[in-house]
N, C-alpha and C positions, 0 to 999 in steps of 0.2 A: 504494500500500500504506500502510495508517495501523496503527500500533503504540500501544500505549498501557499504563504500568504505574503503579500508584498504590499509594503507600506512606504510609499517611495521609492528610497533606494535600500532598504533595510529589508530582508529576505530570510524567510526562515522555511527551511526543507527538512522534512522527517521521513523515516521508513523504517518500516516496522519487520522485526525480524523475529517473532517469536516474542516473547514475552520481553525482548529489548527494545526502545525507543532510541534507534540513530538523528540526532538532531542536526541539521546541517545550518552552520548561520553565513549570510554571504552579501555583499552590497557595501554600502555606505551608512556606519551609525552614527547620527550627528544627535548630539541631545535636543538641539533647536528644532529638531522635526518630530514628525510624529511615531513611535514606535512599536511594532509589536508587543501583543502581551499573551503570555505563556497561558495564561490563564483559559482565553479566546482560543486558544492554537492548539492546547492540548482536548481542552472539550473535555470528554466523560472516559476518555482513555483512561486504562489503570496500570500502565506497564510495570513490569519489578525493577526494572534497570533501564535508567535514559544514559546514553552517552553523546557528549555533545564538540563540535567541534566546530573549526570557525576558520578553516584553510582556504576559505573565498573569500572573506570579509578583505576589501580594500580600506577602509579608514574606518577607525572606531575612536569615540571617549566613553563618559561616564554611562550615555544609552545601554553603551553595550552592557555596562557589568551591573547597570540595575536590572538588564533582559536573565542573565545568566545568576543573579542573585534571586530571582524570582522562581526559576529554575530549582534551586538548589532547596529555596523555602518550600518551596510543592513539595520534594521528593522526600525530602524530613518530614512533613505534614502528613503523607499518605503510607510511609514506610516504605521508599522505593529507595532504589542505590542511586548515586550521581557520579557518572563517569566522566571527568574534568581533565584526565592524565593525556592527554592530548590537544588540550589548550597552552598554549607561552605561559613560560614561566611570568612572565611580568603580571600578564591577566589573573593567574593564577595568586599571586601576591596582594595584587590589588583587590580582586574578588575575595580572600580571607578578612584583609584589614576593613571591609565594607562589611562583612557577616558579623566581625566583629565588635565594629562600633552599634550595628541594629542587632546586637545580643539580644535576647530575652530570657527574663529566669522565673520558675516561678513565684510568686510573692509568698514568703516566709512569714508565720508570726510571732514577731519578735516582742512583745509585748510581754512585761514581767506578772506574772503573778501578785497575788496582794501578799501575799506570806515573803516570796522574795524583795519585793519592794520594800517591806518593812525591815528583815532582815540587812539590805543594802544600806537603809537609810541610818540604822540602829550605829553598823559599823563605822561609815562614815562622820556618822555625831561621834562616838569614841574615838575616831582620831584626832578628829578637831580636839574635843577635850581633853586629849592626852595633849595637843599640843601646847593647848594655850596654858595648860598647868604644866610644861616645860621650862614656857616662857615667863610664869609667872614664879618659879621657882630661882629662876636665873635672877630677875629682879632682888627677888628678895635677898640671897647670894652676895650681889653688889649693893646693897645695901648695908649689911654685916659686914663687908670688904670695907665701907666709905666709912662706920665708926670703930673698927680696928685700924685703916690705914687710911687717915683724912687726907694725910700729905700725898698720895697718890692716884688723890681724883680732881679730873679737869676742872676746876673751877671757872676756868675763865670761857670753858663753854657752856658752863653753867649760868653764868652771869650773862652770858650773850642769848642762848635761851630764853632768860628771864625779860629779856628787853624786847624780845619780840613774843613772848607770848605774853606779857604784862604790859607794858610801856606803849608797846605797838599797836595792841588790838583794844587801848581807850578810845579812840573814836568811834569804833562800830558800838562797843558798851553801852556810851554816852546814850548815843542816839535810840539805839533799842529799849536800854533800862528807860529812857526817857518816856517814850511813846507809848511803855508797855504802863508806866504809872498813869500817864494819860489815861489811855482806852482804859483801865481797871476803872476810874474814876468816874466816866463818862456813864459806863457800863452802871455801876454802883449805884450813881447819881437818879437814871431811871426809876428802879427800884425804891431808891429809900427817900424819893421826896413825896411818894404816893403816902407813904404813911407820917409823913413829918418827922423823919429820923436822918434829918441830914447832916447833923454832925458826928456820925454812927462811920462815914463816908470815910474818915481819919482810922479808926478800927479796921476796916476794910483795908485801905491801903498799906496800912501797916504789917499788918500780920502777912497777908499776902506777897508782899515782896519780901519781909524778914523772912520766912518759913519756906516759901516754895520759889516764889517769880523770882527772884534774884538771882539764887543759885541755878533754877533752871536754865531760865533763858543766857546767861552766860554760860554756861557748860554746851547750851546748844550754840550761840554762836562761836567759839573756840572749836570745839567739833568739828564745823563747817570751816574755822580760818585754820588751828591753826591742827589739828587731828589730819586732815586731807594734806599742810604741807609734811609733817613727821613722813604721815605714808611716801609721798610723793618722792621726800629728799632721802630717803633711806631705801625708795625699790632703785631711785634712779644711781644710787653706787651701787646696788647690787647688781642692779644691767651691765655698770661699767665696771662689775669685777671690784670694784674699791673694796667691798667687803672679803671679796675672795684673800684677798692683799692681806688684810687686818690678820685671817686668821692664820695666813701661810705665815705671819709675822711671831705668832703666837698673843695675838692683842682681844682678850674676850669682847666679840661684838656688843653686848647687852651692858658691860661696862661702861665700852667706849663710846658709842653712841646712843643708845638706848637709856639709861638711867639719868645720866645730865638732863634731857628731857622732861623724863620723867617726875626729877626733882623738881625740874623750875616751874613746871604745869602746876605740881602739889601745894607749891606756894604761892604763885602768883594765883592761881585760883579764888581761894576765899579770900582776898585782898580785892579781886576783880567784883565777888558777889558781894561787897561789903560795898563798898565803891557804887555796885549797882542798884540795891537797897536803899543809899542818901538820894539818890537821882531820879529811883522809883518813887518814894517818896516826896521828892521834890516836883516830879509833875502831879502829884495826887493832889500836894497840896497848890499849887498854882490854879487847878481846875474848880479845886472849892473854893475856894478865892472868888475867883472869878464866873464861876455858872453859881456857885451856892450863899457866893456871901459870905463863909466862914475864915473869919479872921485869922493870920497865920499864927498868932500866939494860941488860939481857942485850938485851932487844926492839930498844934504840938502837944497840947496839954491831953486833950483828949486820946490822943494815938498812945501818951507813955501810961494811961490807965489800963492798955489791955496786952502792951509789946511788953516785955521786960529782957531781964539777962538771957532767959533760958532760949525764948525765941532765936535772938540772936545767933546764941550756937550750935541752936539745932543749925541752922542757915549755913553756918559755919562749918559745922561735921559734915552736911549734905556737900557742899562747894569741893572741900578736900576729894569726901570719895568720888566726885563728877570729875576732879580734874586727874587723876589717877587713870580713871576710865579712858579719859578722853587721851593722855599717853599711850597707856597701854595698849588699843586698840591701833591709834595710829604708826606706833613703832611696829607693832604685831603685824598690821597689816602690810608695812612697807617691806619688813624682811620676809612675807610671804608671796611678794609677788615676782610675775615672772620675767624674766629677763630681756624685756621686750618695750617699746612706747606704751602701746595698746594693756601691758599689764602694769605698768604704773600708774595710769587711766582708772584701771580696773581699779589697783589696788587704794588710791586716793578714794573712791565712789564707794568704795565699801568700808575704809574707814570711820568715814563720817556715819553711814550707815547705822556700822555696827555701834560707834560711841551714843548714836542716839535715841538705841534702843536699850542697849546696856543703860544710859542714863532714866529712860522712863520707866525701866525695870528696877534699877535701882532705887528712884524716888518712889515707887510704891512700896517696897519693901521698909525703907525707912520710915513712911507714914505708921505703917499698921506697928511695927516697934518702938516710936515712941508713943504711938497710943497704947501701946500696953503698957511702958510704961510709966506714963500720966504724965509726957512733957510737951 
């Protein structure tokens, strides 16, 4: 049986020899034309074996080897052989790497279990945890190192620390401590002139900024300035190997960089909440002044009948362990990231992250302990 279909100049001849398909291709295959399809050509034929060959084709490209890829996906599809061993090497090569990019496999499911998802995730939280009580063990280490051996800690990067985590970051303070005694005020003011409790407005702003808004809101913007540069300046020498250096030196990283930090964050901190507290207060009382009428001597007197000592250092204890947090996450984060732009990136966005979830964790944890115990 001889077949024959002709589409221009693109020519495909078969004949049938028993249960083998001899394919004969021959002409001109230009992709710009229009081409045979194997599909049309073979019909409802079922052969075991096509063997195909192309010893008349005068000019071929890519026509050709999407005809003879088409070819090949039939005879896979039906269970038939493809006899190709007498095509060019070249076509031969080209027609594999074309099979190969339109691979298909079948779709796998790769989806965990809920027993394994937990079980991954469990593991994963224990490493983290081992880590960061690595890190927090190193701390403490150098700490015990700075009161046996003073004379052997940087101070004067300790001092420069302090001037940019303290000295530096009063202006953003200023303005937020400011604005947040505002808005308490305004907020306040709503509420308590409904019932003609407006000079109640001083109690509010008082306690508010001693106990919580002070230490808060400063722990949260340090977090953001200066939590994000620790990460930042500490992944970006471990990009550039600086750290690698330190310890080929034998110089403990957490010493040398990491605790100087540490330190000046612990102190310049409740110096910062303390600072933001007068300022909170100082717009609380500007707004009653001015929307309430409450004279600024009346506005003082009244705030020291409900603020006293203890207020203050609870404000105080709170500021310490926020600025602690706000180190250790940003040193932890910088020495965990990867030695890349894109993971100093990372690791600055998860500092901050992380200091300011750790701080709203920690602020609740301290509320319910000193209310247990009656401070």
């Amino acid at each position: 049986m001889a077949e024959e279909t002709e589409t221009l100049n693109a020519r495909v001849s078969a004949r049938t020899d028993g249960e083998v398909l001899a394919v004969e291709l021959a002409g001109i295959w230009r992709i710009t034309e229009t081409r045979p399809r194997w599909e049309d050509f073979v019909g409802a034929q079922t052969p075991s074996r096509v063997e195909v060959g192309m010893d008349a084709v005068e000019k071929w490209d890519s026509s050709l080897l999407l005809f003879l890829f088409e070819v090949e996906r039939w005879t896979h599809e039906v269970g038939a052989q493809c006899g190709l061993g007498s095509l060019p090497p070249k076509v031969r090569v080209l027609l594999t790497q074309l099979s190969a990019s339109h691979a298909t496999s079948v779709p796998v499911d790769r989806s965990q279990n809920f027993f394994t998802m937990i079980g991954t995730a469990t593991t994963d939280a224990l490493i983290k945890g081992r880590a960061i009580m690595h890190f927090v063990g190193e701390c403490v280490l150098s700490a015990v190192r700075l009161v046996g051996s003073p004379h052997r800690f940087r101070w004067r990067d300790w001092f420069e620390e302090m001037q940019q985590c303290g000295a530096m970051a009063l202006p953003i303070v200023s303005l937020v401590s400011l604005l947040v005694g505002v808005t308490l005020a305004y907020t306040g003011a709503i509420v308590l002139r409904q019932y003609g409790g407006d000079i109640y407005i001083a109690d509010l702003i008082g306690l508010s900024m001693v106990r919580e808004m002070g230490a808060v809101m400063t722990a949260v913007v340090l977090a953001g300035r200066t939590g994000a540069a620790f990460a930042a300046t500490i992944g970006n020498m471990k990009a550039n190997e600086e750290i690698d250096a330190l310890e080929t030196l034998g110089i403990p990283t957490v010493q040398f960089l990491v605790f100087p930090r540490l330190l000046a964050l612990g102190v310049m901190m409740p110096l910062l909440a303390l600072y933001a507290n007068a300022l909170g207060i100082l717009g609380g009382l500007m707004v009653a002044f001015g929307l309430l009428n409450i004279p600024p001597t009346a506005f003082w007197a009244e705030m020291l009948t409900i603020v006293d000592l203890s207020d203050v250092v609870t404000g105080v204890i709170k500021a310490t362990a926020f600025g602690l947090i706000v180190g250790l996450s940003g040193c932890l984060r910088g020495l965990q990231a990867e030695r890349s732009a894109a993971g100093v990136g990372r690791a600055a966005t998860s500092a901050v992250v992380t200091s300011i979830l750790l701080i709203i964790v920690a602020d609740a944890v301290f509320a319910v302990m000193f209310n247990a115990l009656g401070i």
